[in-house]
C-alpha positions in Angstrom: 0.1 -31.6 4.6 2.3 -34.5 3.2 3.6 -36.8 6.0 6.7 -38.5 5.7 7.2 -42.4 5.4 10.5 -43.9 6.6 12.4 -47.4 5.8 13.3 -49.0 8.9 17.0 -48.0 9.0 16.1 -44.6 8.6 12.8 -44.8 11.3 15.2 -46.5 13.6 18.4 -43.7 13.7 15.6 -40.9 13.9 13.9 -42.5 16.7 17.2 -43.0 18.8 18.0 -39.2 17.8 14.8 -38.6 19.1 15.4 -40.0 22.2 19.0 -39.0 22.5 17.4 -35.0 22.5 14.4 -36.1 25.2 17.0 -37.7 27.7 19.3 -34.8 27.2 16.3 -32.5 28.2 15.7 -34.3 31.2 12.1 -35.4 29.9 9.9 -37.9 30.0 7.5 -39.1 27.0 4.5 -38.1 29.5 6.2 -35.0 29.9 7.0 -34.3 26.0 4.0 -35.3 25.6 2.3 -32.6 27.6 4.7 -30.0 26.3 3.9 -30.6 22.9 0.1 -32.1 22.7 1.8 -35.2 21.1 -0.1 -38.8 22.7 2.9 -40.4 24.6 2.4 -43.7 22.6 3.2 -41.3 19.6 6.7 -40.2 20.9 7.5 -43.8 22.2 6.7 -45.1 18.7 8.8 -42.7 17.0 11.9 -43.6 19.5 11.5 -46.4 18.6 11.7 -46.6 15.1 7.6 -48.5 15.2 6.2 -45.6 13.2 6.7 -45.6 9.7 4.8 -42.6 9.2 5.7 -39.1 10.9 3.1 -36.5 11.0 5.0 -33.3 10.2 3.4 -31.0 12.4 5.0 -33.6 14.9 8.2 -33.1 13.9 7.6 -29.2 14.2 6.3 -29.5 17.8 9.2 -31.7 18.6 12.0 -29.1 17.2 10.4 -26.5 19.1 10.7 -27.9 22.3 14.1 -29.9 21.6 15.5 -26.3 20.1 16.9 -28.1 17.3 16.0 -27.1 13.2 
């Protein structure tokens, strides 16, 4: 599976999108993290903006539980 590698600009508005959907579910990185089987250092990293490469199943996990396509 191809993963995706961002610039910063781009990793940064993704992470804070990221975040803006986790804070608007009430959740916590520990608790994404449990709801989705994604490391909590993982989900901080991609708030972020520190991860320039995304792991799509991630991304797929993290719709899911966000509701979002």
């Amino acid at each position: 599976m191809k993963k995706f590698q961002l610039d910063e600009g781009t990793r940064k508005k993704f992470g804070a999108y990221l975040k803006e959907l986790r804070n608007s579910a009430g959740l916590t990185t520990e608790a994404v993290g449990e709801l989705t089987g994604i490391d909590r250092s993982d989900i901080s990293r991609m708030e972020t903006g520190g991860r320039k490469i995304i792991n799509p199943l991630y991304l797929k996990e993290l719709a899911k539980l966000y509701k979002v396509n």
